[in-house]
N, C-alpha and C positions, 0 to 999 in steps of 0.2 A: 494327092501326096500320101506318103508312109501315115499312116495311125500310127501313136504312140500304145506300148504294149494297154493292155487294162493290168488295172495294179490288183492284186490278194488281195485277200482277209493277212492277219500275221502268221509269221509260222517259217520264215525263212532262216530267222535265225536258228531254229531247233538244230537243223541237220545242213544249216552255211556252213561250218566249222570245217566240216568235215569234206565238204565241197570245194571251199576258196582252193583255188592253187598255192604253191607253197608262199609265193611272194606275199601274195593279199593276206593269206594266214596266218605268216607272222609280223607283216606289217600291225594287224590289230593286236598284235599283241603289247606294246607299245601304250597303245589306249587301254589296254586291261590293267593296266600298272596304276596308272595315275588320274585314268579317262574314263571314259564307258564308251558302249558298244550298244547299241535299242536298234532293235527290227522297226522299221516302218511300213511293213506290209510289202512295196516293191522292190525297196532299198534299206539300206542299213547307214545308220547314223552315229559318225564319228566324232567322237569330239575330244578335247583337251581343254580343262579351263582355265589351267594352268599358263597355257602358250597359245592365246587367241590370236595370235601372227602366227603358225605354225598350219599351212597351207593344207597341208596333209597329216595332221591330227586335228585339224577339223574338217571334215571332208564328207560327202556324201558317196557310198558304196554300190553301184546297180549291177545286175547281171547280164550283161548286153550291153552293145554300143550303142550310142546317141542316131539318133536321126535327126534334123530339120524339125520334126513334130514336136519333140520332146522337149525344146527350150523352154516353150513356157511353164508346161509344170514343171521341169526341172528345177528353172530359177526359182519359183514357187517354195517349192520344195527345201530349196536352201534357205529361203528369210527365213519358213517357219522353223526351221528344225537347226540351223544354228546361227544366224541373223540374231531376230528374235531375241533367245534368249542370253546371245552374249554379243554385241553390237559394238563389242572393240573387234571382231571378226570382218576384216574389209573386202577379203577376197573371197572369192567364189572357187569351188575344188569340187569335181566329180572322175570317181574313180570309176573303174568299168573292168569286169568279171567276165572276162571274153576271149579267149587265146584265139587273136588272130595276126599272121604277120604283115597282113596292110590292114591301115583306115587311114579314109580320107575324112579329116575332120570335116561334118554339117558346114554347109555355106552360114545356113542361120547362126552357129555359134563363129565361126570368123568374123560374121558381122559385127558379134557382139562383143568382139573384144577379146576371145576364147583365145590357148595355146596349146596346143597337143603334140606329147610328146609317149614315148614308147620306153616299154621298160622290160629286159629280159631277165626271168626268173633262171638262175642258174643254183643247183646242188653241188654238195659233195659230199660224198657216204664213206665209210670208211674203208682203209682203204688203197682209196683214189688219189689221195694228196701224193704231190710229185713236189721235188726238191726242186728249187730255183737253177733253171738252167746257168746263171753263171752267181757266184755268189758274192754277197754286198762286199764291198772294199771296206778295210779299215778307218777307223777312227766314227763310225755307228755304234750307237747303242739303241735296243731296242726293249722296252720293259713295259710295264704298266704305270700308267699313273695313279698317283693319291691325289682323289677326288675327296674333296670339293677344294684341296690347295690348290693343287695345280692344276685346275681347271682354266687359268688366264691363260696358259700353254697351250692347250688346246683350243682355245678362242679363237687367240692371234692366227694360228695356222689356219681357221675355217676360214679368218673375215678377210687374211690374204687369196683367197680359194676363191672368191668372192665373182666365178667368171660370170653368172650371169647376170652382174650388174644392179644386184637388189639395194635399193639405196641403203650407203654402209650404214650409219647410226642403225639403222632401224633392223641390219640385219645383225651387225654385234648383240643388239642386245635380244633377239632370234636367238644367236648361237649361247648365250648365257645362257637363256631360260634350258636349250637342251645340253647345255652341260651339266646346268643344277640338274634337272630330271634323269641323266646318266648317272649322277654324283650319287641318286637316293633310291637309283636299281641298281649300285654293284656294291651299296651299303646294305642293301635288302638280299644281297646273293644273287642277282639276274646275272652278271657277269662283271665285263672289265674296258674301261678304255686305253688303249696302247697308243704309245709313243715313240720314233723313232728321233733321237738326237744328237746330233753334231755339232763340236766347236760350240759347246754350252747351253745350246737352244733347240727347241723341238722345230720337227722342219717335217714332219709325217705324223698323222695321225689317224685312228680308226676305233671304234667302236663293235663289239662282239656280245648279245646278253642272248638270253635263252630260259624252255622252259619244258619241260614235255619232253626233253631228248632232244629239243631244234633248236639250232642257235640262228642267228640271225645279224649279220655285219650291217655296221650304219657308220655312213659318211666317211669313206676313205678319201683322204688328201692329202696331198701333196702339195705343198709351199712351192710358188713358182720358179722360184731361184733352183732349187732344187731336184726337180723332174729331171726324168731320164739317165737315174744313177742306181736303179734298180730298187729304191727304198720304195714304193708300192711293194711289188713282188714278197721284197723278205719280210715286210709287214705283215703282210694276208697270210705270209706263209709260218709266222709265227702263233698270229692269232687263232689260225687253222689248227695247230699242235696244243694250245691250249684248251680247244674246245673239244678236241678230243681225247688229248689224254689227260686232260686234267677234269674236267668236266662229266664227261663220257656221251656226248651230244652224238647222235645217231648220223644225224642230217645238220647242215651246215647251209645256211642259203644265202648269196648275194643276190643283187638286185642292181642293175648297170645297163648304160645309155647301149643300146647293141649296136651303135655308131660310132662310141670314143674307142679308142684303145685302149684302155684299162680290157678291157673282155677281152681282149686274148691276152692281157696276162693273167686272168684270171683262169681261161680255161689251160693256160699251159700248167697252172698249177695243179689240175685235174678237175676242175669246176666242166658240170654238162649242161647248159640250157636245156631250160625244159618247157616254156610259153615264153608268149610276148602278150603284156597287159597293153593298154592305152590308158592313158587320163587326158583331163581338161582342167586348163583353171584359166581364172581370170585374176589378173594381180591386181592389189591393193593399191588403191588411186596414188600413194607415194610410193610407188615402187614400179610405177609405169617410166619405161625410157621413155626420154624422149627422140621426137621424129618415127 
């Protein structure tokens, strides 16, 4: 069978930075806020100890995909480096530095419980943004919110969003933790949370922060009731104007399933894919469906 790679000495992180693709690059930037970032000679170690339920601010980072060989020191890998030292961390999360447009995830990690899913890096430089092919109907408003008030606005709309099933309590209070941590980077300057609302209630929401000149969109949704009335679209396309001109952000990067629909309305906005990452995780023992 495949050997797993041999691992360095350290030293990846020196000149990672500058390597990651845009997704993974400003993904950690996130963890620069609140978290750390530690080279571990093969992989890079992400943490948050703030949101030890937060899959992907604790997660392990390699440059390459998984093989069959790699599970055991993978798993390895994650007790010691965030098990270990924070053991409210239930899930397992590896991310992978690989622009490739198939993997077939490892038989050995399906065995183990693993899910892999894909994730396309998309920019937008200036520019490029294009106006909403038809524009939002009346009776929307769309603005920033005041974090940490109205942060229960934004909650409600995530823990409605809730498609894949992560059991709710535990993901409400998920989406608290990263609303407080939104709440204490756009009190810090990183940026802003926006809000689209109708008939007195938020029904759209999205997240824009940045640093370096690159902004970075998190967690666009849409309230079920609500989809397919254009309110994604004029969303992005607001947040987009804020990051540029009010900002003066170079580069603009989403990050989106390259199988939902949301990516073409992102590229109609003028968003260009630019890779496709993979990860793995293994969900936390209450947050397994059943069957």
């Amino acid at each position: 069978g495949q050997r797993p790679a041999a691992r360095r000495p350290g030293g990846w992180l020196l000149n990672v930075r500058a390597r990651l693709e845009p997704g993974w690059q400003t993904h950690l930037m996130f963890a620069d806020f609140d978290g750390s970032v530690r080279d571990a000679g093969d992989h890079l170690v992400v943490r948050s100890p703030g949101s030890p339920s937060y899959y992907w601010g604790n997660f392990l980072l390699y440059e390459r995909l998984a093989s069959d060989a790699d599970l055991p020191a993978w798993l390895a890998d994650f007790e010691r480096d965030i098990t270990q030292p924070d053991p409210a961390c239930r899930h397992v999360a590896f991310g992978m530095q690989a622009d490739a447009p198939d993997f077939a995830m490892p038989p050995a990690f399906a065995e183990a419980g693993f899910e892999c899913f894909a994730t396309t890096t998309m920019t937008l430089q200036p520019g490029q943004l294009r106006q909403p092919a038809v524009a939002l109907g009346g009776g929307f408003e769309i603005r920033t919110l005041d974090l940490p008030r109205e942060a229960p606005l934004a909650v409600d709309v995530d823990v409605a969003c809730n498609d894949d099933g992560y059991q709710p309590a535990a993901y409400r209070l998920f989406r608290e933790n990263q609303l407080r941590r939104y709440g204490e980077m756009a009190a810090a300057g990183w940026g802003q949370w926006f809000g689209a609302f109708a008939q007195g209630q938020m029904v759209a929401g999205l997240g824009l922060f940045g640093r370096a000149g690159v902004g970075r969109f998190q967690h666009v949704t849409t309230h079920p009731a609500w989809r397919r009335r254009g309110l994604c679209r004029a969303l992005v396309h607001a947040a987009c104007r804020y990051g540029q001109e009010q900002r003066g952000w170079h580069t603009l990067v989403m990050c989106a399933d390259p199988d939902d629909v949301a990516i073409g309305i992102y590229e109609s906005l003028g968003f260009a894919r630019q890779s496709t990452q993979w990860s793995l995780q293994r969900r936390a023992p209450h947050d397994v469906l059943p069957g």
